[in-house]
N, CA, C, O and CB atoms as a CASP TS submission, in Angstrom:
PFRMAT TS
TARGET T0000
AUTHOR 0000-0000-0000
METHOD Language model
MODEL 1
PARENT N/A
ATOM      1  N   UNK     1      95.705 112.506 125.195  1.00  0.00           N
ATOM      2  CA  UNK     1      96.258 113.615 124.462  1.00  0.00           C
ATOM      3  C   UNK     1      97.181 114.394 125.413  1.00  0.00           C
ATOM      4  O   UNK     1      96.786 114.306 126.575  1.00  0.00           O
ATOM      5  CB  UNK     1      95.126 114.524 123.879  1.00  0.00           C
ATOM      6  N   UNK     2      98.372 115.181 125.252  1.00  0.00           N
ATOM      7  CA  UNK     2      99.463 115.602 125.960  1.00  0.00           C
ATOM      8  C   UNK     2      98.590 116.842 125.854  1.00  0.00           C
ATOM      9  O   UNK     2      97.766 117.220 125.021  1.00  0.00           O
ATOM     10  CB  UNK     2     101.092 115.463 125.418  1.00  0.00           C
ATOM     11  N   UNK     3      99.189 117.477 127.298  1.00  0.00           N
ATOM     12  CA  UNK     3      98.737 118.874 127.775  1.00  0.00           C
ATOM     13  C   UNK     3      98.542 119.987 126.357  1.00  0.00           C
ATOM     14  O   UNK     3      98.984 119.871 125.214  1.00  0.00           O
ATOM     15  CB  UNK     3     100.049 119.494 128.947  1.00  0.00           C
ATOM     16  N   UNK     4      97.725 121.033 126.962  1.00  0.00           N
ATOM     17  CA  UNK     4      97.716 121.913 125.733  1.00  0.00           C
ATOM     18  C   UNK     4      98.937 122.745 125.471  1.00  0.00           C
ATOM     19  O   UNK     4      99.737 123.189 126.295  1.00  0.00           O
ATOM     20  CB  UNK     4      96.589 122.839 125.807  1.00  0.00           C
ATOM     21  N   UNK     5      98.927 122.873 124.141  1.00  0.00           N
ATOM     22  CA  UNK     5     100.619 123.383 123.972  1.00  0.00           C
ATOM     23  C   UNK     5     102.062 122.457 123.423  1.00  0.00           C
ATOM     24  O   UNK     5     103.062 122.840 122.816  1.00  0.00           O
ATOM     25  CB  UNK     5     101.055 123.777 125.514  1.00  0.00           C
ATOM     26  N   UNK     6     101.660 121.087 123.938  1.00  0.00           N
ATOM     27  CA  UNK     6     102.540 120.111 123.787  1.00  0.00           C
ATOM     28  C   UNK     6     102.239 119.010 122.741  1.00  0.00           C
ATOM     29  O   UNK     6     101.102 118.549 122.838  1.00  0.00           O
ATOM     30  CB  UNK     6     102.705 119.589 125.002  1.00  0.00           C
ATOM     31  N   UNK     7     103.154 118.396 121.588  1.00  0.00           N
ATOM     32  CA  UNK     7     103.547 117.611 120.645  1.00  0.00           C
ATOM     33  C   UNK     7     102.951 116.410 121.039  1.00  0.00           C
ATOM     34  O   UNK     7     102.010 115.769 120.571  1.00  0.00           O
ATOM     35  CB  UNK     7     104.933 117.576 120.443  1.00  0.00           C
ATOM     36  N   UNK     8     104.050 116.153 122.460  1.00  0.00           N
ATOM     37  CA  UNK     8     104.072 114.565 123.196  1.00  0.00           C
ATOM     38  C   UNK     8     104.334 114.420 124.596  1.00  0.00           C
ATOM     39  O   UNK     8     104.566 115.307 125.417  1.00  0.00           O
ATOM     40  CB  UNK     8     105.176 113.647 122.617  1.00  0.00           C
ATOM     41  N   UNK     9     104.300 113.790 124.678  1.00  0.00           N
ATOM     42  CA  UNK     9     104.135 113.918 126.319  1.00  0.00           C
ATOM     43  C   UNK     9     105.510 113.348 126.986  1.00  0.00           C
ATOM     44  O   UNK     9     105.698 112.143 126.820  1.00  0.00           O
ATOM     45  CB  UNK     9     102.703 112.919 126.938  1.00  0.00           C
ATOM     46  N   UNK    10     106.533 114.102 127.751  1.00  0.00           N
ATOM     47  CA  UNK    10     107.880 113.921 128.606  1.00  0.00           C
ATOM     48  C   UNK    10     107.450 112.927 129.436  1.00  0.00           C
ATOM     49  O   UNK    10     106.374 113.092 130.010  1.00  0.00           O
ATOM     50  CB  UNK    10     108.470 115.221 129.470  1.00  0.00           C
ATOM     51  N   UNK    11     108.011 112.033 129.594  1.00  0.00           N
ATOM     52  CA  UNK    11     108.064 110.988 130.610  1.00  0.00           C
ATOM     53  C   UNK    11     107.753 111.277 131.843  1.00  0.00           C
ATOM     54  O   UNK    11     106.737 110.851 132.393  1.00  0.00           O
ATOM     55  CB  UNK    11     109.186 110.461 130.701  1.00  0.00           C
ATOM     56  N   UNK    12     108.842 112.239 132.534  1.00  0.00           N
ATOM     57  CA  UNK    12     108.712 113.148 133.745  1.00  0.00           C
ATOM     58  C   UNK    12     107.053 113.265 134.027  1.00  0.00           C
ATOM     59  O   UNK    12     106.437 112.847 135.008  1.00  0.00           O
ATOM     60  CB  UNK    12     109.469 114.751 133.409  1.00  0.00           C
ATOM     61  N   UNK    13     106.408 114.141 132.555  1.00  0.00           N
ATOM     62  CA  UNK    13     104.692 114.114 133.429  1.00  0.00           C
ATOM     63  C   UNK    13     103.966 113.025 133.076  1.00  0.00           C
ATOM     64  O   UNK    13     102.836 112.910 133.552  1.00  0.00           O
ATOM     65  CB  UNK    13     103.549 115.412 133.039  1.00  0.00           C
ATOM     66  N   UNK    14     104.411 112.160 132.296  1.00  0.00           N
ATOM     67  CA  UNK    14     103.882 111.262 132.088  1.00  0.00           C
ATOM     68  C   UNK    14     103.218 110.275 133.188  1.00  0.00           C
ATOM     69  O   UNK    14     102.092 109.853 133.450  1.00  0.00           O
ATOM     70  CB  UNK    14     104.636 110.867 131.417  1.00  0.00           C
ATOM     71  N   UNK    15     104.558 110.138 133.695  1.00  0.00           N
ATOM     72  CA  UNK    15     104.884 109.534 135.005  1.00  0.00           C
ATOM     73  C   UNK    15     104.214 110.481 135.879  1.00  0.00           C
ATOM     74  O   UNK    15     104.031 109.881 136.939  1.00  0.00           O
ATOM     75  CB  UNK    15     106.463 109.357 135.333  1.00  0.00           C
ATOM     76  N   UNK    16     103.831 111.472 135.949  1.00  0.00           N
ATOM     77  CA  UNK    16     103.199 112.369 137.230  1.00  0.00           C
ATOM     78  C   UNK    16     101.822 112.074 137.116  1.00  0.00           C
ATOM     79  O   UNK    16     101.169 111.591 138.041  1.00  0.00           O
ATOM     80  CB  UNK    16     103.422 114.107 137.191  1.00  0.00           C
ATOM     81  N   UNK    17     101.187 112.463 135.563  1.00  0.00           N
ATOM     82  CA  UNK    17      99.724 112.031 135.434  1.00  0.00           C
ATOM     83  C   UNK    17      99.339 110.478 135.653  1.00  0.00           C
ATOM     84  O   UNK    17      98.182 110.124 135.879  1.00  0.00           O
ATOM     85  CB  UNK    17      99.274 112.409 134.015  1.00  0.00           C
ATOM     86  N   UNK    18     100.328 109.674 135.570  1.00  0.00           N
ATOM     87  CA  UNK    18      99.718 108.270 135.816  1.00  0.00           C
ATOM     88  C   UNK    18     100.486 107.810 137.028  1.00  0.00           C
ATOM     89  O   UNK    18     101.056 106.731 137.189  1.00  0.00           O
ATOM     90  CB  UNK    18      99.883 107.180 134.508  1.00  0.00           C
ATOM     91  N   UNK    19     100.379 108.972 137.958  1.00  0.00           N
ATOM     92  CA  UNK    19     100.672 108.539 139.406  1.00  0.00           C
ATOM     93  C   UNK    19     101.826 107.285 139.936  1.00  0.00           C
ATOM     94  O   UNK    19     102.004 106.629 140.962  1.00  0.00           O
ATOM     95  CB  UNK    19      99.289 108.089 139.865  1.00  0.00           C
ATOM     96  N   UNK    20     102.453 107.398 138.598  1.00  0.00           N
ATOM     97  CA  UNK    20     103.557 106.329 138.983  1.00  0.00           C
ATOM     98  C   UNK    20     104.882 107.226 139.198  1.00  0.00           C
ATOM     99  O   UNK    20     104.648 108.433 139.256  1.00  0.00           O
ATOM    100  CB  UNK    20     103.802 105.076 137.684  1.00  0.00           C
ATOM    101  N   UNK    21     106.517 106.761 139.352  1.00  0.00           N
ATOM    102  CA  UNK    21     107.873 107.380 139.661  1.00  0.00           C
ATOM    103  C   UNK    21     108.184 107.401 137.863  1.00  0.00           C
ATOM    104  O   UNK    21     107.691 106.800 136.909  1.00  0.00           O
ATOM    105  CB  UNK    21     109.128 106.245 140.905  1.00  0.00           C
ATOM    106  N   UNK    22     109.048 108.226 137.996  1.00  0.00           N
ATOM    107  CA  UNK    22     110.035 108.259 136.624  1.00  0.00           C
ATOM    108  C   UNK    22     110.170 106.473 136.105  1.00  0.00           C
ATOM    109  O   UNK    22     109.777 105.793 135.157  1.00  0.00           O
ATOM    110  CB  UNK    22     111.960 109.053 137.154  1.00  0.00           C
ATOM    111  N   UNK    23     111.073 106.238 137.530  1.00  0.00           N
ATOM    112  CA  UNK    23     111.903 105.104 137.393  1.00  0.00           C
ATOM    113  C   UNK    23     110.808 103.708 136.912  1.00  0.00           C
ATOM    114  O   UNK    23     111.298 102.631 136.570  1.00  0.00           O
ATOM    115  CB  UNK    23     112.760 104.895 138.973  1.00  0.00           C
ATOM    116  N   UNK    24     109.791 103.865 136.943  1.00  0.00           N
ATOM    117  CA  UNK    24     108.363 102.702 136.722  1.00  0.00           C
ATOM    118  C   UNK    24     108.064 102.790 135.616  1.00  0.00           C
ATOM    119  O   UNK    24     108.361 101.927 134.789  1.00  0.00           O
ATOM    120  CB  UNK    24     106.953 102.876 137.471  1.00  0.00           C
ATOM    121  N   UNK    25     107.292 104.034 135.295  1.00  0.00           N
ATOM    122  CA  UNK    25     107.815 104.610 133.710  1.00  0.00           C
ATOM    123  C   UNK    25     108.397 104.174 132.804  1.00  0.00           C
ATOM    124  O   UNK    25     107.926 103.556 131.849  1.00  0.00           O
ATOM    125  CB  UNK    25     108.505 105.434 133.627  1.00  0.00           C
ATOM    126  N   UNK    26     109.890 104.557 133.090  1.00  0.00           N
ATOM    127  CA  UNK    26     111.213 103.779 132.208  1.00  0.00           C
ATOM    128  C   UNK    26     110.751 102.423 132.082  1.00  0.00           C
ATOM    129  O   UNK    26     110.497 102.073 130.929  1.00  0.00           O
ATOM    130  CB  UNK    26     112.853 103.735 133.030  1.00  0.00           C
ATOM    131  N   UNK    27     110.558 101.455 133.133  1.00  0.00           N
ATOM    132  CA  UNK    27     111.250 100.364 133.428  1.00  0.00           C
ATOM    133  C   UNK    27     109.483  99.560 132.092  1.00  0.00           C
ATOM    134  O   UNK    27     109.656  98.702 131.226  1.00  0.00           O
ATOM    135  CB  UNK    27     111.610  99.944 135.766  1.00  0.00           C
ATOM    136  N   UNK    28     108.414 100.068 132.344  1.00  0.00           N
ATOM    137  CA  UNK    28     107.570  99.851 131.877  1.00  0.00           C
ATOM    138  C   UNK    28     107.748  99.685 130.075  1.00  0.00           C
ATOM    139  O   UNK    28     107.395  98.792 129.303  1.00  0.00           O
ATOM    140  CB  UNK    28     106.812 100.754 132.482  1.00  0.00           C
ATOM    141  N   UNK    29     108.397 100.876 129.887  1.00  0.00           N
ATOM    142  CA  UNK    29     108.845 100.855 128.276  1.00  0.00           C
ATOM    143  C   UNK    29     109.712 100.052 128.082  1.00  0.00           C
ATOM    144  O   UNK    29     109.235  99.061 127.530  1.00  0.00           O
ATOM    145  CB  UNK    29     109.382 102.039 127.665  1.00  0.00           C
ATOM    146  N   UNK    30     110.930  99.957 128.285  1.00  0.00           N
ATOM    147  CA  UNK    30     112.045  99.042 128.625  1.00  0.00           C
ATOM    148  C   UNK    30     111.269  97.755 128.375  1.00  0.00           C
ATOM    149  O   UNK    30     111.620  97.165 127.353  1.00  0.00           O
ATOM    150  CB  UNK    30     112.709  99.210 130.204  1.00  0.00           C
ATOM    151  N   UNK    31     110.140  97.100 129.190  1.00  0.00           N
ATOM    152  CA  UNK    31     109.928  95.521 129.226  1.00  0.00           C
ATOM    153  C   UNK    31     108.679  95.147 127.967  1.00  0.00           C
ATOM    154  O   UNK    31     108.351  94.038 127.546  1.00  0.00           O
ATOM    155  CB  UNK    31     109.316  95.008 131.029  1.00  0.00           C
ATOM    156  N   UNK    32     108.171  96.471 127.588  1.00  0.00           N
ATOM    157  CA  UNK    32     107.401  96.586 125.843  1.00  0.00           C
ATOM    158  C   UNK    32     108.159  96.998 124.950  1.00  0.00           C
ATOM    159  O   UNK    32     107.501  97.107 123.915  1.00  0.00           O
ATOM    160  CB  UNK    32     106.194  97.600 125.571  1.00  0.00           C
ATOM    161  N   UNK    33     109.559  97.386 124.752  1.00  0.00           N
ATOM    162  CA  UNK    33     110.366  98.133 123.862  1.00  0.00           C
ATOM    163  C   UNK    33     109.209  98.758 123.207  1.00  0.00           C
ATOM    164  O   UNK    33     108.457  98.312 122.341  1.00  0.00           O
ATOM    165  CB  UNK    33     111.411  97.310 122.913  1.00  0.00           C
ATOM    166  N   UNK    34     109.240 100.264 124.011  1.00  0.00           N
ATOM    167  CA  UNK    34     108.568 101.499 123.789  1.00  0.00           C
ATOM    168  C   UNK    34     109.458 102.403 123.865  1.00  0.00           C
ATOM    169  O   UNK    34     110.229 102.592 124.806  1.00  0.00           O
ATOM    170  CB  UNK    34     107.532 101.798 124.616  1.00  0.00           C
ATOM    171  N   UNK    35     109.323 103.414 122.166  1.00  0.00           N
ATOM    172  CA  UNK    35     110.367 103.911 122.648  1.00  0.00           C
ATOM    173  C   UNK    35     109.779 105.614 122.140  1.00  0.00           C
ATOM    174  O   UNK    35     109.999 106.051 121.010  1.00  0.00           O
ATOM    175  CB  UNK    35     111.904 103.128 121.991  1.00  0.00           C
ATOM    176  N   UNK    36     109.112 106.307 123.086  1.00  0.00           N
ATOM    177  CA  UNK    36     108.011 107.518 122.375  1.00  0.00           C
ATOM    178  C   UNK    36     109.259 108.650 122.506  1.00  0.00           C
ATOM    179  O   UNK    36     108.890 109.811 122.335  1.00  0.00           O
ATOM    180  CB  UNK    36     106.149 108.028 123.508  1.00  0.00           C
ATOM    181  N   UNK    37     110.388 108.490 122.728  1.00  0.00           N
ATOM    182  CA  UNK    37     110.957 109.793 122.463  1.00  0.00           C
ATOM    183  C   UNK    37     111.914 109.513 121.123  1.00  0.00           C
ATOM    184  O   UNK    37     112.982 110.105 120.963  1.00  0.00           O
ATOM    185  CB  UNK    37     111.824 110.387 123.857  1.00  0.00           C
ATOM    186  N   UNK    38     111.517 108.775 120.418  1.00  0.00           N
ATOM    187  CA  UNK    38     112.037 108.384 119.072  1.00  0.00           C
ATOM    188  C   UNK    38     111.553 109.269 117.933  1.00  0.00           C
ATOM    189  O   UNK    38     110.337 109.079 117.984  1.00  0.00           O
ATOM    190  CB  UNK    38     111.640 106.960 118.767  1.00  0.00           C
ATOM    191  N   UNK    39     111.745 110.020 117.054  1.00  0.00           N
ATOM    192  CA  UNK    39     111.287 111.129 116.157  1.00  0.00           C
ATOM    193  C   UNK    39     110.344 110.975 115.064  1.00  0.00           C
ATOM    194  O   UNK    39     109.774 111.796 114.345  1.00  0.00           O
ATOM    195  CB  UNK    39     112.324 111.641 115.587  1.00  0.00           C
ATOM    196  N   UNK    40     110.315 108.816 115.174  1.00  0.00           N
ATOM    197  CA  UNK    40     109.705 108.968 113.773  1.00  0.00           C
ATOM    198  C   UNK    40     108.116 108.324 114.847  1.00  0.00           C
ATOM    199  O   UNK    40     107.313 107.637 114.217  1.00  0.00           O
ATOM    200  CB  UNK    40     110.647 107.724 112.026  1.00  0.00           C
ATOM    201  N   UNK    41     107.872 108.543 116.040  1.00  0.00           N
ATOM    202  CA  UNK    41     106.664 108.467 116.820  1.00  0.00           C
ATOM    203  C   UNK    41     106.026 109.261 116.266  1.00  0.00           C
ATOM    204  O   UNK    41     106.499 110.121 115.523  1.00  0.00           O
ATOM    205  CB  UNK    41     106.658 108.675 118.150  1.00  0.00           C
ATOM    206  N   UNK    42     104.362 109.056 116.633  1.00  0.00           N
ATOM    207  CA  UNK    42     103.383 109.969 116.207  1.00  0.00           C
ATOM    208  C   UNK    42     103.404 111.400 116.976  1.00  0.00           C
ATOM    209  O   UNK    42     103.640 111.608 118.166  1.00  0.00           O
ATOM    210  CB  UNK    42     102.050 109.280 116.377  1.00  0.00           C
ATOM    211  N   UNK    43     103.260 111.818 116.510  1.00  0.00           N
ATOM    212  CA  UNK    43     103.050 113.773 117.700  1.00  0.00           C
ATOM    213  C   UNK    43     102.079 114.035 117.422  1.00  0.00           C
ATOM    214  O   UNK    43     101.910 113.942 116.206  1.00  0.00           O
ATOM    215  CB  UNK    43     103.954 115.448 117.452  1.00  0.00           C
ATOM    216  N   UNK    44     101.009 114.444 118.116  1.00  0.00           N
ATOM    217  CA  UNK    44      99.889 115.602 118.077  1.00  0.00           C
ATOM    218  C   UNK    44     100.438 117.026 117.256  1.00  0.00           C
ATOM    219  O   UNK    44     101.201 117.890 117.690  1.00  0.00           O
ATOM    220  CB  UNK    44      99.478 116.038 119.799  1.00  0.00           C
ATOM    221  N   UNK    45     100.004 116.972 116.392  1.00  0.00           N
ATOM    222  CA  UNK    45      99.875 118.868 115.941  1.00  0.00           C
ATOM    223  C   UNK    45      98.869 120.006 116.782  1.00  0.00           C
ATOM    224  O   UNK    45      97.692 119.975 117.141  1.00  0.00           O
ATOM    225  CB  UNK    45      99.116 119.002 114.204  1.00  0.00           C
ATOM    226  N   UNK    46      99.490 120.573 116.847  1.00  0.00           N
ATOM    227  CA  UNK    46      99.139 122.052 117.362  1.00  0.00           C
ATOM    228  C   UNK    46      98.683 123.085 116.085  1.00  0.00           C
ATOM    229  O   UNK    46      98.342 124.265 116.163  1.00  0.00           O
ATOM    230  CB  UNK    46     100.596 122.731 118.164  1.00  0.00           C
ATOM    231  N   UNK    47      98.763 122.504 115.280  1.00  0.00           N
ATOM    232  CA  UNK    47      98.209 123.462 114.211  1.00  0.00           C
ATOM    233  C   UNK    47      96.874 123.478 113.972  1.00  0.00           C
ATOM    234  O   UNK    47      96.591 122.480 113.310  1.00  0.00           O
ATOM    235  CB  UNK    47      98.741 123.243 112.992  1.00  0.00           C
ATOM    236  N   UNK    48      95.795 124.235 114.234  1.00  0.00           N
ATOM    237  CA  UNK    48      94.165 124.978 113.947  1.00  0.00           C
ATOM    238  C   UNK    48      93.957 124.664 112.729  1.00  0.00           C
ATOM    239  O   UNK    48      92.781 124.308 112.660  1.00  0.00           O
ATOM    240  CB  UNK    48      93.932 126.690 114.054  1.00  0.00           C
ATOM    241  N   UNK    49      94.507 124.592 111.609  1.00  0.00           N
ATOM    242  CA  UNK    49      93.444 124.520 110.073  1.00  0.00           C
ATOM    243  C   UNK    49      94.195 122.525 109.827  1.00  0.00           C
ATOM    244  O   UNK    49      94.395 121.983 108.740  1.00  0.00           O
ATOM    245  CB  UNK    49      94.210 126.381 108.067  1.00  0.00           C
ATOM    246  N   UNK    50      94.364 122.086 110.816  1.00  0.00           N
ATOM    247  CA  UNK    50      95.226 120.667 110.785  1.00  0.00           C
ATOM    248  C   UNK    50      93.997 119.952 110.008  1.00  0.00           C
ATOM    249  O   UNK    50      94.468 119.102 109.253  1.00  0.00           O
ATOM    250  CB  UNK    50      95.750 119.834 112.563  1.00  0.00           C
ATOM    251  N   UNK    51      92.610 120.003 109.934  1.00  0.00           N
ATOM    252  CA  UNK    51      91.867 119.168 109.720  1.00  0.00           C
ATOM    253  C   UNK    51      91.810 119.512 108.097  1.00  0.00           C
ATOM    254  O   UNK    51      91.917 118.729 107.154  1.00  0.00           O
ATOM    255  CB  UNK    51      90.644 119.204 110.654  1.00  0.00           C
ATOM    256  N   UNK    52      91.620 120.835 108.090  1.00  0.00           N
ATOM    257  CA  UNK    52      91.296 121.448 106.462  1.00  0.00           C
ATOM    258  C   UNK    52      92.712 120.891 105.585  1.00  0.00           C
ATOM    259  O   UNK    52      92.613 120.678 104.376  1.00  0.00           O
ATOM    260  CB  UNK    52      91.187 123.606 106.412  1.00  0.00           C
ATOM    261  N   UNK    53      93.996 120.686 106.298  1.00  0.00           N
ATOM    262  CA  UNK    53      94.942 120.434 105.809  1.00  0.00           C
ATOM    263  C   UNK    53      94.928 119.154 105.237  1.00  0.00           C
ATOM    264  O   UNK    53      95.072 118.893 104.042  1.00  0.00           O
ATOM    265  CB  UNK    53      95.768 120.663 106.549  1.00  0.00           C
ATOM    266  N   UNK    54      94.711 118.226 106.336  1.00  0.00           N
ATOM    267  CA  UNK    54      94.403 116.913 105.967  1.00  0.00           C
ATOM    268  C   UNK    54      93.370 116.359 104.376  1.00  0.00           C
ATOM    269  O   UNK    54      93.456 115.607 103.405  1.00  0.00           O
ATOM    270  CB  UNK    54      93.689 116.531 107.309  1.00  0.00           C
ATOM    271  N   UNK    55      92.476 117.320 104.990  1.00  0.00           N
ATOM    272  CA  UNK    55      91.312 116.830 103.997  1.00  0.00           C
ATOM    273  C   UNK    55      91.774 116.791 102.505  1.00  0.00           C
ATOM    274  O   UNK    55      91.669 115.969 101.594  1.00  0.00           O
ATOM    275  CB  UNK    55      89.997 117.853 104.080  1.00  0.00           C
ATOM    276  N   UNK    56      92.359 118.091 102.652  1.00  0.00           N
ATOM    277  CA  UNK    56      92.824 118.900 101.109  1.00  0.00           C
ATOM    278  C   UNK    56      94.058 117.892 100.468  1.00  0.00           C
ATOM    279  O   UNK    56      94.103 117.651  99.262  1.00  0.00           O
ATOM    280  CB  UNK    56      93.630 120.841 101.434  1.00  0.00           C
ATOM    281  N   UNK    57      94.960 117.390 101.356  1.00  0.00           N
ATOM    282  CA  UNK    57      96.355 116.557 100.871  1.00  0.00           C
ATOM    283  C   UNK    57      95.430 114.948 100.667  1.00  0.00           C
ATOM    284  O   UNK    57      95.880 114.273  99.742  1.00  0.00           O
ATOM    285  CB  UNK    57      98.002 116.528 102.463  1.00  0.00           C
ATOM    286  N   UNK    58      94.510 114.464 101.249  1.00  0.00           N
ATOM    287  CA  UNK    58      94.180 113.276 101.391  1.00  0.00           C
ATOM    288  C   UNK    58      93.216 113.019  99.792  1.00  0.00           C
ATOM    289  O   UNK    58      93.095 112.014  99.093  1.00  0.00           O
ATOM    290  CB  UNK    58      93.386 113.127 102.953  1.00  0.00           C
ATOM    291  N   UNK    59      92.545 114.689  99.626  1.00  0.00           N
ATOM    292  CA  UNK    59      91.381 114.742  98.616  1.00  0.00           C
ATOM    293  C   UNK    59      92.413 114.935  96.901  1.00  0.00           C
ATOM    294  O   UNK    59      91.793 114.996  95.840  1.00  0.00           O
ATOM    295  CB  UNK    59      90.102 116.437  99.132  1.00  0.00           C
ATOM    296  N   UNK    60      94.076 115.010  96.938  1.00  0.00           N
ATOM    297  CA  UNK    60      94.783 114.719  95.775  1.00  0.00           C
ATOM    298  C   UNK    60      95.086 113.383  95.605  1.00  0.00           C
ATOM    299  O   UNK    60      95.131 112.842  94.500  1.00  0.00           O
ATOM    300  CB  UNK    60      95.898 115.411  95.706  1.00  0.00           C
ATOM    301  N   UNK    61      95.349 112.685  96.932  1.00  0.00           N
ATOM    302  CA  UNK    61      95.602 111.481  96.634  1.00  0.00           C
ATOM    303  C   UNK    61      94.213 110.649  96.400  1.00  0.00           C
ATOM    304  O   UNK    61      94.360 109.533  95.902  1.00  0.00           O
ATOM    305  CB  UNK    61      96.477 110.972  97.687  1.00  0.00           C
ATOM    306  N   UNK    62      92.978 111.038  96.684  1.00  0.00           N
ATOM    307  CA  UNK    62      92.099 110.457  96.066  1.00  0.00           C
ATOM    308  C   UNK    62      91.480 110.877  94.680  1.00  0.00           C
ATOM    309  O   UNK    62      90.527 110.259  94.207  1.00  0.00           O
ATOM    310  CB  UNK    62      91.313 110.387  96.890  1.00  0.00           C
ATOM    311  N   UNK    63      91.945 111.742  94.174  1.00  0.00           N
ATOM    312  CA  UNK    63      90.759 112.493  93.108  1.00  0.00           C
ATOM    313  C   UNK    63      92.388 113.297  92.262  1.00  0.00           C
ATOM    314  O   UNK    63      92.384 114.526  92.195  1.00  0.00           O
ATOM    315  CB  UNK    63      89.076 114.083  94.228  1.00  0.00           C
ATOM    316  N   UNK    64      93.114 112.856  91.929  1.00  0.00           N
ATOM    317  CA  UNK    64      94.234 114.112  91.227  1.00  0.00           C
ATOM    318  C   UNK    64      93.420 114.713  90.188  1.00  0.00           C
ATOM    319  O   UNK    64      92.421 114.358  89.564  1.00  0.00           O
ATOM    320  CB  UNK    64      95.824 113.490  90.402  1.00  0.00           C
ATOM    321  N   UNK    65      94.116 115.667  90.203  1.00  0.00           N
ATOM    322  CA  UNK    65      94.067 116.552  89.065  1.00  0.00           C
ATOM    323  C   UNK    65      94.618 116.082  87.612  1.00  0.00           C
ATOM    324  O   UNK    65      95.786 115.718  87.476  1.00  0.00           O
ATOM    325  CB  UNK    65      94.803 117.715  89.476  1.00  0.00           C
ATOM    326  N   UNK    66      93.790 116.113  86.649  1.00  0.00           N
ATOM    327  CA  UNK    66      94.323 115.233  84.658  1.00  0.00           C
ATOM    328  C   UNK    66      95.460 116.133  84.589  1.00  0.00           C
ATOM    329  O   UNK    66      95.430 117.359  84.686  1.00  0.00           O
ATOM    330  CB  UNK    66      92.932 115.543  82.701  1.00  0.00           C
ATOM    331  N   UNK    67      96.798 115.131  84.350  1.00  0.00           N
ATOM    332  CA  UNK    67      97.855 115.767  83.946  1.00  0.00           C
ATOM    333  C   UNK    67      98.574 116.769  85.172  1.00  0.00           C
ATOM    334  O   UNK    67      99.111 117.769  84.695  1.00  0.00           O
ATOM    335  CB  UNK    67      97.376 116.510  82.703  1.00  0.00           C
ATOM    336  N   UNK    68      98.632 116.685  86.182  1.00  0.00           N
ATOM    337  CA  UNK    68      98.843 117.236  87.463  1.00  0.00           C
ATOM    338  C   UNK    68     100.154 115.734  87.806  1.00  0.00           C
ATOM    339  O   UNK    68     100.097 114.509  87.704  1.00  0.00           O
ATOM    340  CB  UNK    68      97.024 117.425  88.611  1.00  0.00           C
ATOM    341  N   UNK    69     101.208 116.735  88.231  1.00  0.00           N
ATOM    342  CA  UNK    69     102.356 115.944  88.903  1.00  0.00           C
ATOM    343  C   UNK    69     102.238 116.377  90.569  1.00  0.00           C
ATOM    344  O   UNK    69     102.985 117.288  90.925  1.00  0.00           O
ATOM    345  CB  UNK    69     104.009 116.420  88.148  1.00  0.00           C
ATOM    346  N   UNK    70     101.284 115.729  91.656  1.00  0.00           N
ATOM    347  CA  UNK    70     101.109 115.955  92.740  1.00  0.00           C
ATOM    348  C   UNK    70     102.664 115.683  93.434  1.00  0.00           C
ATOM    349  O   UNK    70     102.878 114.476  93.324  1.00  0.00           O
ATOM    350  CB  UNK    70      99.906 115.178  93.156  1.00  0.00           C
ATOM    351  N   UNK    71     103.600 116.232  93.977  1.00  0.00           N
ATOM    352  CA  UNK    71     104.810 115.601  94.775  1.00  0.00           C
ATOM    353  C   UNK    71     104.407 116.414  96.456  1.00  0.00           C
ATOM    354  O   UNK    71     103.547 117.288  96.561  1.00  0.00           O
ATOM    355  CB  UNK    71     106.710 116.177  93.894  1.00  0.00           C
ATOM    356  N   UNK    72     105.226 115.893  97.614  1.00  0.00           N
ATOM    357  CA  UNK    72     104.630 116.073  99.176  1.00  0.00           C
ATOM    358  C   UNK    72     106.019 115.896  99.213  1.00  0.00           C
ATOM    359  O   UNK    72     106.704 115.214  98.451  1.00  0.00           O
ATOM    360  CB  UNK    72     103.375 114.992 100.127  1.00  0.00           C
ATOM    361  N   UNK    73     106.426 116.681 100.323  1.00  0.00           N
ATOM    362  CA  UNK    73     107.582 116.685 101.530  1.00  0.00           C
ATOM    363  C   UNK    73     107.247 116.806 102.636  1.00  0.00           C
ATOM    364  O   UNK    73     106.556 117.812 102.795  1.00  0.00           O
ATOM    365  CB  UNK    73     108.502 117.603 101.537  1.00  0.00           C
ATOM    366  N   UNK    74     107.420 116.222 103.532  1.00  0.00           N
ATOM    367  CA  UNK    74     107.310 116.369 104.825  1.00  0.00           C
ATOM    368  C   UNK    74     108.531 116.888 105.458  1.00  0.00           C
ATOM    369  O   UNK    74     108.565 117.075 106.674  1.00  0.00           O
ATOM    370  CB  UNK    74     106.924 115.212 105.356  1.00  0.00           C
TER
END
């Protein structure tokens, strides 16, 4: 999990917490085509009611409401 406060984790500490250089890092993603600073990657939320949120959006798509037009934007 990326430091507290943070989405995802910068390469820069990435590379610091796993005691390797920037340049090892890179070269590591590069030879898995990894590419975590891409937007549609997963991020950690920082949001506190994230679980109640989940439950509640997950509990329409299991159980709708009769006659209910459920629509979601992200």
């Amino acid at each position: 999990m990326p430091p507290e406060g943070m989405t995802h984790w910068s390469a820069r500490r990435l590379a610091e917490q796993a005691w390797v250089s920037h340049s090892t890092l890179h070269r590591m993603w590069q030879a898995y085509d990894l590419k975590p600073h891409r937007t549609e990657t997963f991020k950690f939320s920082q949001d506190p009611q994230l679980k109640e949120k989940v439950v509640g959006i997950v509990g329409l798509h299991l159980n709708p409401p009769e006659q209910v037009l459920v629509l979601e934007v992200d």
